[in-house]
DOPA-35068 format. One record per residue (C-alpha): chain; x, y, z. Coordinates in Angstrom, 3 decimals. Layout:
# residues N
@kette->A px->X py->Y pz->Z
...
END
This chain:
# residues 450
@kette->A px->35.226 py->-6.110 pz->6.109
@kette->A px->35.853 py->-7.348 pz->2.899
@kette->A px->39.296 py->-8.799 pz->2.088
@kette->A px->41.588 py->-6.696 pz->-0.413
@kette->A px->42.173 py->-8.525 pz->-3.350
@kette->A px->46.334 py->-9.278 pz->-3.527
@kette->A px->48.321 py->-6.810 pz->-6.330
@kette->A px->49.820 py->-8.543 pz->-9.480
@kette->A px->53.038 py->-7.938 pz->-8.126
@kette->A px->52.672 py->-9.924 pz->-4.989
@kette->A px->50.939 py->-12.552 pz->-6.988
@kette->A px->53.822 py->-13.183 pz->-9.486
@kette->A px->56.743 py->-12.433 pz->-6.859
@kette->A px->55.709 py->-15.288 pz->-4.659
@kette->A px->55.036 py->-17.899 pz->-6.819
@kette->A px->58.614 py->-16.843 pz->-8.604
@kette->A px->59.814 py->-17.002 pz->-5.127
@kette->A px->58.104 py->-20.109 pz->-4.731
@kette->A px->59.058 py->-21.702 pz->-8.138
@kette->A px->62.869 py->-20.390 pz->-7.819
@kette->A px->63.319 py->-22.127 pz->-3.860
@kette->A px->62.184 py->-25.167 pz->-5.707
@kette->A px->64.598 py->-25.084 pz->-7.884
@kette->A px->67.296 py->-23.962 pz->-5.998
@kette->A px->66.171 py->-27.449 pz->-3.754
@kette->A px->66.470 py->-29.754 pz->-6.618
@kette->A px->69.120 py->-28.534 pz->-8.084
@kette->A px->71.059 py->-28.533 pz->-4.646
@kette->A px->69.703 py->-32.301 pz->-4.443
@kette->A px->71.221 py->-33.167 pz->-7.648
@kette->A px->74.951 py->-31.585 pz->-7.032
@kette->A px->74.604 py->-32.969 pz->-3.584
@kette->A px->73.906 py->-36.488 pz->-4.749
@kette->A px->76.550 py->-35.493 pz->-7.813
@kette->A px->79.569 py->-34.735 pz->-5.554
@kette->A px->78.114 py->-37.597 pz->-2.631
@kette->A px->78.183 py->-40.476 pz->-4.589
@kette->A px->81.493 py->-39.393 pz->-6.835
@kette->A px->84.142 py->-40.762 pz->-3.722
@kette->A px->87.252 py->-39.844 pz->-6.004
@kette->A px->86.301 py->-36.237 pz->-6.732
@kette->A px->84.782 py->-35.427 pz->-3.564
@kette->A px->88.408 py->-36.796 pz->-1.393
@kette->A px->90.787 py->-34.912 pz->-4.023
@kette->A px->88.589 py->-31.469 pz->-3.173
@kette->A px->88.351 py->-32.407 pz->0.550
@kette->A px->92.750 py->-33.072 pz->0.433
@kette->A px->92.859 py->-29.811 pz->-1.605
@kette->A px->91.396 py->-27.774 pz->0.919
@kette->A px->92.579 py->-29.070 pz->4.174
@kette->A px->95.927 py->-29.036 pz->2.892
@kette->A px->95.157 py->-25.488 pz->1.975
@kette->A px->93.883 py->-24.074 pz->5.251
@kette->A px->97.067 py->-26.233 pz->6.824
@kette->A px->99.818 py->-23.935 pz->4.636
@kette->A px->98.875 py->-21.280 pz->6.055
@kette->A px->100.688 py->-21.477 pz->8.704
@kette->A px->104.232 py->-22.119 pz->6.466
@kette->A px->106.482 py->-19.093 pz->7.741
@kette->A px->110.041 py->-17.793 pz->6.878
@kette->A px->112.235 py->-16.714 pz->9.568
@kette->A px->115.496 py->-15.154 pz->8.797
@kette->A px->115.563 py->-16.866 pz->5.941
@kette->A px->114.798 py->-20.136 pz->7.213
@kette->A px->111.357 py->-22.208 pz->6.173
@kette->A px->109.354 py->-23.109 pz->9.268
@kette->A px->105.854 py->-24.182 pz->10.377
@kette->A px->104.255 py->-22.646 pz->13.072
@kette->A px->100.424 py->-23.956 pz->13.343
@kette->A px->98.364 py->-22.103 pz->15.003
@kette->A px->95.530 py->-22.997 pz->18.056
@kette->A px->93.060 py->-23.413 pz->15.587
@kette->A px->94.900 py->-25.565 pz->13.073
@kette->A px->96.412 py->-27.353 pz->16.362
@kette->A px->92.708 py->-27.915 pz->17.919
@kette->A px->91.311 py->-28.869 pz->14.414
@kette->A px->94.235 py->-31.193 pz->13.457
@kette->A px->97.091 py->-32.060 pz->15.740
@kette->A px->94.914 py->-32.412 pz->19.357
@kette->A px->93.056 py->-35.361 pz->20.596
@kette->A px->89.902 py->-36.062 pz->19.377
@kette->A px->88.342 py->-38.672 pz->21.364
@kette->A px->86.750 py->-40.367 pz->18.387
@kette->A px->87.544 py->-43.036 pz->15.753
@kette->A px->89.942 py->-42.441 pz->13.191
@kette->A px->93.294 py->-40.529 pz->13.163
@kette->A px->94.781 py->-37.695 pz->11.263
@kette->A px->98.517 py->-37.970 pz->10.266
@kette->A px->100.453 py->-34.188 pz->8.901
@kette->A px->103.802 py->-33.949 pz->7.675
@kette->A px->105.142 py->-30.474 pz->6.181
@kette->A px->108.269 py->-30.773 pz->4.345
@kette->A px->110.613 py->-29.214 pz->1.435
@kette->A px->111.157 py->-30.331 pz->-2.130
@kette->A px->114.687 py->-31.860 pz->-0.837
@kette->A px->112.959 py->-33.850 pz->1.516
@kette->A px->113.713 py->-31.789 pz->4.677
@kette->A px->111.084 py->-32.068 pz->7.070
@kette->A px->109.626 py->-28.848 pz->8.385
@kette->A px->106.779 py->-30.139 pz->10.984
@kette->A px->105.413 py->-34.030 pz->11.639
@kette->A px->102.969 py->-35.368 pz->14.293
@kette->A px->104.131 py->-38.857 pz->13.164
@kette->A px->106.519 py->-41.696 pz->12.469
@kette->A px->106.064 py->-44.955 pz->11.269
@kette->A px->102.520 py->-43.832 pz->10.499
@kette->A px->104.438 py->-41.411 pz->8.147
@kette->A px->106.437 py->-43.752 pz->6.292
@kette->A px->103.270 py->-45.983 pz->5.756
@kette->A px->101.176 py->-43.591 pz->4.253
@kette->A px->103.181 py->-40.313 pz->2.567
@kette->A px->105.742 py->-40.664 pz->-0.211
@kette->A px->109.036 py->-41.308 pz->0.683
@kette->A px->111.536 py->-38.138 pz->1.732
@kette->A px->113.659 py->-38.858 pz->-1.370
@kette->A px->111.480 py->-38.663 pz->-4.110
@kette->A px->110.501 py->-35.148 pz->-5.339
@kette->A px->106.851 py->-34.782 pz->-4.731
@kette->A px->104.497 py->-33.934 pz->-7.974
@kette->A px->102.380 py->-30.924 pz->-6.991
@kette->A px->99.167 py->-32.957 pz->-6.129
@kette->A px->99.233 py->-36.372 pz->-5.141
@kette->A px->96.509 py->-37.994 pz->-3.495
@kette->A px->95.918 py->-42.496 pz->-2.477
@kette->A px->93.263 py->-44.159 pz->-1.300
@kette->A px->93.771 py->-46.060 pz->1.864
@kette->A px->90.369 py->-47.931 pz->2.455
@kette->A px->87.077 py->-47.462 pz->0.376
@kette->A px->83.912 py->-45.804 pz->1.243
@kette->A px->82.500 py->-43.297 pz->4.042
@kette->A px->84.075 py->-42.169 pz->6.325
@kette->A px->87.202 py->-41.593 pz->4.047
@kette->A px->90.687 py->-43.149 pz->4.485
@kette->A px->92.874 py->-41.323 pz->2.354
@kette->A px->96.461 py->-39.202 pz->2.133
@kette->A px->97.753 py->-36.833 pz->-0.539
@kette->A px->99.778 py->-34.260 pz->-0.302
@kette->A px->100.038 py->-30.657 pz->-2.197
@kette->A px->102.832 py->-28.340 pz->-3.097
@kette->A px->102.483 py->-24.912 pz->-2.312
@kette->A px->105.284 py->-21.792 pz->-2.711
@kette->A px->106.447 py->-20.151 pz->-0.113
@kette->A px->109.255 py->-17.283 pz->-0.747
@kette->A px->110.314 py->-18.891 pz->-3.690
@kette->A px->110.583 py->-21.939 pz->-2.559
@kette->A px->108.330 py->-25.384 pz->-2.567
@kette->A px->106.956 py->-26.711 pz->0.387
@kette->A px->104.686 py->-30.325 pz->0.703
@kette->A px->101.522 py->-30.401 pz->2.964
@kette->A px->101.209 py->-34.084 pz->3.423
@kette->A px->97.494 py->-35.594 pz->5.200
@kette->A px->96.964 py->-38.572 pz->5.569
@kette->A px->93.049 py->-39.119 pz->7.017
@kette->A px->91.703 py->-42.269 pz->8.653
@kette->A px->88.077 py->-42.215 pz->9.033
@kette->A px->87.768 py->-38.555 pz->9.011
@kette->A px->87.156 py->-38.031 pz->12.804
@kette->A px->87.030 py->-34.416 pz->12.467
@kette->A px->84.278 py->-34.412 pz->9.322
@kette->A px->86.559 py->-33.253 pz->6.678
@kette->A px->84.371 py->-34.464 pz->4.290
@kette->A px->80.772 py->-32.858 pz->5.444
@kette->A px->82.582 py->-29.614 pz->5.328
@kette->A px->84.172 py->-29.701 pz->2.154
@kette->A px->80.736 py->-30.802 pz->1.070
@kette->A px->78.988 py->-27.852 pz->2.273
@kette->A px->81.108 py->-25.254 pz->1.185
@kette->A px->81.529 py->-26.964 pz->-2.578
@kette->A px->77.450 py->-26.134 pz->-2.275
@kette->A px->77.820 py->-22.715 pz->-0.641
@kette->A px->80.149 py->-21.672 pz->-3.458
@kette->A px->79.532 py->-23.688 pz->-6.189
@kette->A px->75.161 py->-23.471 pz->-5.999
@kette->A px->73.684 py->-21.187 pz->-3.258
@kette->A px->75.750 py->-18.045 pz->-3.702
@kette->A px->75.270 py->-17.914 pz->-7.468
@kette->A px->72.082 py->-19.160 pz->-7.815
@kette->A px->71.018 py->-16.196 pz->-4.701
@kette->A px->72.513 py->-13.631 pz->-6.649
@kette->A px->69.931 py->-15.046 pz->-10.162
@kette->A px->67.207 py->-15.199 pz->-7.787
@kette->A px->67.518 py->-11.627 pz->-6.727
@kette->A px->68.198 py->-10.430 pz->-10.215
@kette->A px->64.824 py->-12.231 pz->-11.135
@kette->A px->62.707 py->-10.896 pz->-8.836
@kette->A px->64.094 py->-7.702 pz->-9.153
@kette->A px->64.026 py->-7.656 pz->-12.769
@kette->A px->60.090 py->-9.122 pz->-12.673
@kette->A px->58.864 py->-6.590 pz->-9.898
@kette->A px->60.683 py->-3.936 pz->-12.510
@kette->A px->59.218 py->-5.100 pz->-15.672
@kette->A px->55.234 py->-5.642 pz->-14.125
@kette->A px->55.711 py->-2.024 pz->-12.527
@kette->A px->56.780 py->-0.879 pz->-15.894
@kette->A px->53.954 py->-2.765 pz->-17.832
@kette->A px->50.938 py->-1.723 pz->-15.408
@kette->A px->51.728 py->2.113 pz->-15.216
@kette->A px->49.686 py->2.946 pz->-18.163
@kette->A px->47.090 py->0.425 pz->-16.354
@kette->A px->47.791 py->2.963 pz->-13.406
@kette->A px->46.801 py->5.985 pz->-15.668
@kette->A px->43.435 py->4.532 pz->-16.856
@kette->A px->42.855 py->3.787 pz->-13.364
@kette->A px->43.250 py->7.739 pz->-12.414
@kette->A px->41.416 py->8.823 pz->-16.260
@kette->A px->38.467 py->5.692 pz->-14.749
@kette->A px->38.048 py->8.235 pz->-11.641
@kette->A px->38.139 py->11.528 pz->-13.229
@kette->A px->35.312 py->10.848 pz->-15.702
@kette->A px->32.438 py->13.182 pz->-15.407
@kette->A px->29.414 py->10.967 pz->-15.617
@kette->A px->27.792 py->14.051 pz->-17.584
@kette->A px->30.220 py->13.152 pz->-20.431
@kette->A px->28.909 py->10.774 pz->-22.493
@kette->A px->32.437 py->10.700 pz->-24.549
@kette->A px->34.070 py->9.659 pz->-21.508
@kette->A px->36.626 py->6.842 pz->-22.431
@kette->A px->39.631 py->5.389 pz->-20.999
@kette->A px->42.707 py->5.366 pz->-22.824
@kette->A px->43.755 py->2.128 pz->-24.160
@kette->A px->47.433 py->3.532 pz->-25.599
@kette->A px->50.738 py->1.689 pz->-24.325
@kette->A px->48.439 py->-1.421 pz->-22.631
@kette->A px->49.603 py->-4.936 pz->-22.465
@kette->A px->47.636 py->-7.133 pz->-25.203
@kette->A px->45.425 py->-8.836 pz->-22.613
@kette->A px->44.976 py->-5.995 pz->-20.131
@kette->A px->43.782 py->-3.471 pz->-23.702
@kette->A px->41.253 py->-5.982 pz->-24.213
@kette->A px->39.925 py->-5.589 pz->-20.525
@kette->A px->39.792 py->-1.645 pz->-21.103
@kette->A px->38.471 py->-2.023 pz->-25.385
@kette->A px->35.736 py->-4.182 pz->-23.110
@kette->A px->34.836 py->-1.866 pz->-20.512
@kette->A px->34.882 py->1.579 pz->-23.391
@kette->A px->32.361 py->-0.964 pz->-24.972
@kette->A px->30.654 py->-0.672 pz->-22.153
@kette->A px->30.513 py->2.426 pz->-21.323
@kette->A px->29.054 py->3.530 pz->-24.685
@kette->A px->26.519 py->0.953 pz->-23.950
@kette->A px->25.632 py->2.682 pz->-20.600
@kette->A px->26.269 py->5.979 pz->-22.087
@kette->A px->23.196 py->5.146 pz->-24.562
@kette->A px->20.771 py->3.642 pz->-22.269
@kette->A px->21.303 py->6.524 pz->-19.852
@kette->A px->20.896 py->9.007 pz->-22.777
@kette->A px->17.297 py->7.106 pz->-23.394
@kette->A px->16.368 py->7.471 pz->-19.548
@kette->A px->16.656 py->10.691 pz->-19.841
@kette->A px->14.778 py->11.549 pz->-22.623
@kette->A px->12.163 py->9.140 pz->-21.654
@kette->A px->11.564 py->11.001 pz->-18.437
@kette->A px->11.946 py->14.515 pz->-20.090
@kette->A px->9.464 py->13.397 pz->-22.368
@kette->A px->6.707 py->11.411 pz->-20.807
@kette->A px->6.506 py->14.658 pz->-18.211
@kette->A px->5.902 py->17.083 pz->-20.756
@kette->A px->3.541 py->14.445 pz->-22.769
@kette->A px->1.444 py->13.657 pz->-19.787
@kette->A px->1.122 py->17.950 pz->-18.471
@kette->A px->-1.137 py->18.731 pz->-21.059
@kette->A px->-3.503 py->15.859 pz->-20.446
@kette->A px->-3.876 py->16.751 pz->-16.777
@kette->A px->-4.126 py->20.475 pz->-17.386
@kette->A px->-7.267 py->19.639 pz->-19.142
@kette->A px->-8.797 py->17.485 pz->-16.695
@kette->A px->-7.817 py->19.780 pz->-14.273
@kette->A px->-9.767 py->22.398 pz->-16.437
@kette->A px->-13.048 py->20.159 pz->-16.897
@kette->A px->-13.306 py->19.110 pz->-13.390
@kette->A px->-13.320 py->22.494 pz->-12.144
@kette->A px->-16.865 py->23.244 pz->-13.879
@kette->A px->-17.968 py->20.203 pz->-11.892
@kette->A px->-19.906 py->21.028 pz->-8.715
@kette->A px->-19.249 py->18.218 pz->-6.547
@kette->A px->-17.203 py->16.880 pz->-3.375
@kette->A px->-15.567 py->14.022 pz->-5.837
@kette->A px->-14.155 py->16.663 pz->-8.439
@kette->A px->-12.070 py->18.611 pz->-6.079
@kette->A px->-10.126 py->15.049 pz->-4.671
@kette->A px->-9.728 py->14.472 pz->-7.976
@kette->A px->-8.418 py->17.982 pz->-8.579
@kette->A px->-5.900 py->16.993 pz->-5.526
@kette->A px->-4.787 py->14.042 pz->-6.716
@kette->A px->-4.332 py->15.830 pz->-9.942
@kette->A px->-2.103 py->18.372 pz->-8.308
@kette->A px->-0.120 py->15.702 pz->-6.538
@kette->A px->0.490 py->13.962 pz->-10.337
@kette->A px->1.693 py->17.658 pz->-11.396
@kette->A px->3.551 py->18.066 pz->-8.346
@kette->A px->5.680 py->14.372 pz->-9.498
@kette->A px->5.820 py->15.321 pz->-13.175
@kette->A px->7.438 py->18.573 pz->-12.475
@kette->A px->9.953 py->16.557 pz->-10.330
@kette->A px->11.163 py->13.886 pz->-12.934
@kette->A px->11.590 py->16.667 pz->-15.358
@kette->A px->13.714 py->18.659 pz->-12.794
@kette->A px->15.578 py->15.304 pz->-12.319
@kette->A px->15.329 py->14.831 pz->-15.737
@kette->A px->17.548 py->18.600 pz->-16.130
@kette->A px->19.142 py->17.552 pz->-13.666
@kette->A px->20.780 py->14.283 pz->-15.255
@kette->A px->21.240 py->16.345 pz->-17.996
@kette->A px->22.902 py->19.042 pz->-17.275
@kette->A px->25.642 py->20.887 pz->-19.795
@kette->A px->28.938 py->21.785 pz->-17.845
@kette->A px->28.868 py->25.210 pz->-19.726
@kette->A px->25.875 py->26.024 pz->-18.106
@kette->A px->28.144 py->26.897 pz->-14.858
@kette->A px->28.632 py->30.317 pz->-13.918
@kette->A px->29.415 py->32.835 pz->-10.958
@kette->A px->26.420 py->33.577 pz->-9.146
@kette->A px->24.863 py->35.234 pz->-5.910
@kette->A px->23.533 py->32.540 pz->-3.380
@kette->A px->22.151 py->36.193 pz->-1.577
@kette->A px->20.436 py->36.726 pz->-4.931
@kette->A px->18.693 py->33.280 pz->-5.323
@kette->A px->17.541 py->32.951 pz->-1.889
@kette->A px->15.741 py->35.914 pz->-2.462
@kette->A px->13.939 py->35.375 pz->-5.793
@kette->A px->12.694 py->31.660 pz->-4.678
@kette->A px->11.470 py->33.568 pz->-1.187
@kette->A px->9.585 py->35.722 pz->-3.140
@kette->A px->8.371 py->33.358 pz->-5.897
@kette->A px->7.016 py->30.833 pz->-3.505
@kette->A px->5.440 py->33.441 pz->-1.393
@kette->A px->2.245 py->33.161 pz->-2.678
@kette->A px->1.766 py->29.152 pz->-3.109
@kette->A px->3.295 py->29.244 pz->1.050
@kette->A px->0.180 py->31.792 pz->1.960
@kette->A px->-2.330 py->29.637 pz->0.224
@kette->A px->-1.177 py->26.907 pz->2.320
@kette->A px->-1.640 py->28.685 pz->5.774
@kette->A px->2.273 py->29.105 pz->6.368
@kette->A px->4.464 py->31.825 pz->6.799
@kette->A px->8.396 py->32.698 pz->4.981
@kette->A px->10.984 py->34.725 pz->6.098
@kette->A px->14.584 py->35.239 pz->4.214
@kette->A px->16.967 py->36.334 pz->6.221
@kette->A px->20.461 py->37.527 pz->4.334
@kette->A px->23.964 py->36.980 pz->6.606
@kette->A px->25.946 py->37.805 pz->3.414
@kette->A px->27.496 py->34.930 pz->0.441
@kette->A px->30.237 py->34.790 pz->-1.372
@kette->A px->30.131 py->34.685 pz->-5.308
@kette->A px->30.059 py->30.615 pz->-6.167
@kette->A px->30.502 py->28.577 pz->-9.475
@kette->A px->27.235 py->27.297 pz->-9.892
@kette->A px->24.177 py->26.673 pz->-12.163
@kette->A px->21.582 py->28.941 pz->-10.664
@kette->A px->18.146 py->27.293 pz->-12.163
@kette->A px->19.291 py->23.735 pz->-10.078
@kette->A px->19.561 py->25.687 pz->-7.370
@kette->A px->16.568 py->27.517 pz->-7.147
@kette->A px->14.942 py->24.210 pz->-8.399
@kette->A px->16.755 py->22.995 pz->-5.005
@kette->A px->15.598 py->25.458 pz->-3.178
@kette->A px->12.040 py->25.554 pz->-4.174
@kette->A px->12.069 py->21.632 pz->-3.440
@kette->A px->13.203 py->21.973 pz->-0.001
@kette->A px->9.957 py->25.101 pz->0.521
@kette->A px->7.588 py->22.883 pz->-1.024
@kette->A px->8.523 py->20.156 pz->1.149
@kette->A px->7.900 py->22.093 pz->4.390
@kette->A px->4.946 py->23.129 pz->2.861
@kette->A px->3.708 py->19.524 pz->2.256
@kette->A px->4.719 py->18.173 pz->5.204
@kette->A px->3.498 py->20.472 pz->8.103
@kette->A px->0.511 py->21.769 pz->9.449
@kette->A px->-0.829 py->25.268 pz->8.905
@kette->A px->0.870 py->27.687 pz->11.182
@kette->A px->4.413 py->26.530 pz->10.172
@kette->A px->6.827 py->29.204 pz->9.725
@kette->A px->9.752 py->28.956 pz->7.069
@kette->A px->12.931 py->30.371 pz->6.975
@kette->A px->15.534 py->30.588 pz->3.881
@kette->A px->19.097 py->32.007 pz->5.317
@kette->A px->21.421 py->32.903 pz->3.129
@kette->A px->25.204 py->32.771 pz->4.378
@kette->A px->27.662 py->33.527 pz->6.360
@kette->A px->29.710 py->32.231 pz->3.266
@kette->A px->28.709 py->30.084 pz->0.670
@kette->A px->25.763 py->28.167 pz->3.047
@kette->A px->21.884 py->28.246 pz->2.263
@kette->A px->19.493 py->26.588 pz->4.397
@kette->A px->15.897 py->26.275 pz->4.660
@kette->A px->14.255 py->25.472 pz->8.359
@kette->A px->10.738 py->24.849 pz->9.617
@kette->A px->9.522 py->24.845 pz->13.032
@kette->A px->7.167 py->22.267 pz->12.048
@kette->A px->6.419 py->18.736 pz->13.322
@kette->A px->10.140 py->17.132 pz->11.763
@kette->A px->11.125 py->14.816 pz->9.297
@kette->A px->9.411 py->11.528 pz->10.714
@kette->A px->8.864 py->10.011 pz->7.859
@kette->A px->12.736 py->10.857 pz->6.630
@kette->A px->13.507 py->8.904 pz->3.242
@kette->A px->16.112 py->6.782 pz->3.210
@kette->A px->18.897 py->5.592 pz->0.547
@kette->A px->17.820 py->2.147 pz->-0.825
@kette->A px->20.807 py->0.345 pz->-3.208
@kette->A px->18.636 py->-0.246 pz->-6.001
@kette->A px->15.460 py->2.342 pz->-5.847
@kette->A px->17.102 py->5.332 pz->-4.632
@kette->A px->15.868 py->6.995 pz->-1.651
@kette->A px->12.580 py->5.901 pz->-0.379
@kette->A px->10.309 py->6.769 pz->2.664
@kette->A px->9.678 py->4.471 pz->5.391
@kette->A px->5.816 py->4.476 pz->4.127
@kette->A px->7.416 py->2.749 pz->0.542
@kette->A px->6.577 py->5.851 pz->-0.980
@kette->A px->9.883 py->7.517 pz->-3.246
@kette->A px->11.277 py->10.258 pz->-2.661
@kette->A px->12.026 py->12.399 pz->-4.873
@kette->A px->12.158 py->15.702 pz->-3.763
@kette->A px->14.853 py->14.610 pz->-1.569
@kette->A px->16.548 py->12.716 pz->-4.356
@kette->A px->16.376 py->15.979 pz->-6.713
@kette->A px->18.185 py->18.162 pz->-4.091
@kette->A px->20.942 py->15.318 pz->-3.603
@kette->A px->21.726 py->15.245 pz->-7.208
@kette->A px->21.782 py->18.442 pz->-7.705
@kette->A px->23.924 py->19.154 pz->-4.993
@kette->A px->26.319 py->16.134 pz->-5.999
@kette->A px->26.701 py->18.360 pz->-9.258
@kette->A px->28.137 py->21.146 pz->-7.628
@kette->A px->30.026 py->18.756 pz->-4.386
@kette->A px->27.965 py->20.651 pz->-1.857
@kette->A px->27.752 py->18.985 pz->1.435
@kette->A px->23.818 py->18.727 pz->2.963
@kette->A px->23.420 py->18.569 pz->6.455
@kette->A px->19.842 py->17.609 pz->7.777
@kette->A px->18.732 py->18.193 pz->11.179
@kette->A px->15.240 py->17.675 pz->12.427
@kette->A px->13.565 py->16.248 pz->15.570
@kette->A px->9.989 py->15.457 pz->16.338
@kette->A px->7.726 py->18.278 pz->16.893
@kette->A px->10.781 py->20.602 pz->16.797
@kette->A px->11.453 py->21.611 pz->12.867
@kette->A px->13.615 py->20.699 pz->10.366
@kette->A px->16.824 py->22.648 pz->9.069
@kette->A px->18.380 py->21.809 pz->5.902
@kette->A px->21.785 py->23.282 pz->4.982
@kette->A px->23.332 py->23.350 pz->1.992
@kette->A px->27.266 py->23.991 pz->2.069
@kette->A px->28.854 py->25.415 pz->-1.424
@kette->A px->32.125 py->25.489 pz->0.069
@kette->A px->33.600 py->23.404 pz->-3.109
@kette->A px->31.783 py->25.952 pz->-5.960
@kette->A px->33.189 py->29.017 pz->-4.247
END
């Protein structure tokens, strides 16, 4: 089964997908490596956050200042770590009253002294590079008055760093730039939708044209540039066909009625001849009529004029082609019978019909031995049908891509092709059922013209 080509759509949202993860990954490279190799900016963020998760837990209590850390803060802060490093807190007020400390000397050797009053941000390197060794401390109010989160880090045991890191990222790049990428794919689904609908309408106006209407175009209003090129193209192209199907027809309406008179002639001289030879030639005279009546019916056929529709009897038709090809059936050895089970009045052209009709008699004529008895049935409902109890469709033609339908002996046929077109014109279903040495019944459904 052949793979469905992908939409425009899909095309353009995954390659802006594509294109907009790649730059979300370099861009996120280049902050990374921005903020990573920047030691002074990246320790005052990581002292401004930790000392802003650790106030948290600052509390008043009848109006006295305490600090009351919870589990968390303890496990992440205060509690034994097991690995290298230390981490050093000391809460206190602007007086220098201490509120909370996991330390002493360690204190004194790395926060400001008690008696100085603190600046709101402070913040001291203790040794260089990664892992970071640093203390600050930040001033935060609490009921009016100012309390100092002091932290002093040695080696950052617990990561600080890594997780001010990632969430300087998460807010800083991969929430915003989410929130663009969205908007862009939204907005570029919205705007291709909005530029292909009219592509959408000549699409539906593409499968609604009658290929009886040589005026047929598609619309080329409200198109993108390049896409109302494709369609100014394809009208092009269509007038094109349009003219070379105009000069088919006309060349096989017109070489059938050149080429009658001719044979009528010869038909006419070789029937004062005497002899075995004239009357094969009469035959294959009679077969040459019998072709050049059928290109001009497919000729009328291809040419057809949708005003020539109208509300007929299928009842009505059935019986005038019965009784027309009466005569031409008893000359031939065979018998007809019409048999009437009532039809409903249908939109149709009645000369293609009886032209379908009498193709479908002359068939069972041609076909079967002498003896063969046909049947034309008209309904129940809009369904005609002509059966033989003759020796089947053995040689049934077949539909070839490029010559139409053809007969396992190579020969064409068009008979067959004749009754499919014309029932195409009118979107009747046929239904053909034969078996060897057991007839053939053809049925006709006008379901669709009724």
């Amino acid at each position: 089964m052949k793979k469905a080509n992908p939409s425009l759509i899909g095309i353009v949202a995954r390659r802006i997908v594509a294109f907009s993860l790649l730059a979300m990954i370099l861009q996120i490279g280049v902050v990374f490596a921005d903020y990573w190799f920047d030691d002074d900016e990246l320790s005052v963020l990581m002292l401004q956050e930790e000392t802003e998760d650790l106030s948290r837990a600052i509390r008043k209590r009848d109006g006295v200042l305490t600090y009351e850390p919870d589990q968390e803060l303890r496990e992440r802060y205060l509690e034994p770590h097991g690995r290298a490093g230390a981490i050093y807190l000391r809460v206190r007020t602007a007086s220098g009253s201490v509120l909370f400390s996991n330390c002493t000397t360690e204190c004194a050797a790395h926060f400001l002294p008690l008696s100085i009053n603190a600046p709101t941000f402070w913040k001291r390197q203790i040794e260089p590079g990664k892992p970071f060794s640093v203390a600050g401390g930040h001033s935060f109010e609490r009921d009016g008055e100012s309390v100092l989160v002091e932290l002093a880090v040695l080696k950052d045991p617990n990561g600080f760093m890594y997780r001010v890191l990632l969430r300087e990222m998460f807010d800083s790049m991969i929430v915003p730039m989410t929130l663009m990428f969205c908007l862009v794919i939204g907005a570029t689904i919205w705007s291709i939708r909005s530029a292909l609908r009219p592509v959408a309408m000549a699409v539906r106006a593409a499968d609604a044209i009658d290929p009886r209407d040589s005026g047929a175009r598609l619309p080329a209003s409200r198109m993108p540039q390049e896409i109302e090129r494709l369609v100014s193209a394809v009208n092009r192209l269509l007038t094109r066909v349009a003219d070379l199907v105009q000069s088919q027809k006309v060349f096989s309406s017109s070489i059938a009625h050149e080429i009658r008179t001719p044979v009528s002639i010869a038909k006419m001289e070789l029937s004062r001849i005497a002899d075995p030879r004239a009357r094969n030639a009469e035959r294959d005279l009679d077969a040459l009529t019998h072709i050049l009546e059928q290109l001009t019916s497919l000729a009328r056929a291809d040419a057809v004029d949708p005003a020539a529709y109208q509300r007929a009897s299928l009842s009505q038709i059935g019986a005038e082609i019965a009784e027309t090809t009466a005569p031409f059936i008893f000359d031939h050895d065979k018998s007809i019978e019409f048999v009437d089970h009532g039809t409903a009045s249908v939109t149709v052209i009645p000369a293609l019909v009886e032209n379908m009709l009498r193709n479908l008699i002359e068939n069972a004529v041609k076909h079967n031995a002498p003896g063969t008895h046909i049947v034309v049935t008209c309904g129940p409902g809009p369904l005609v049908s002509v059966e033989d109890d003759g020796k089947g469709l053995v040689d049934l033609p077949e539909h070839h891509q490029d010559l139409g339908y053809i007969k396992r002996s190579g020969q064409i046929g068009l008979g067959l092709k004749i009754v499919h077109r014309i029932a195409e014109l009118h979107k009747a279903k046929i239904v053909i059922d034969t078996a060897r040495d057991r007839g053939t019944k053809i049925t006709i459904d006008f379901a669709a013209a009724a």
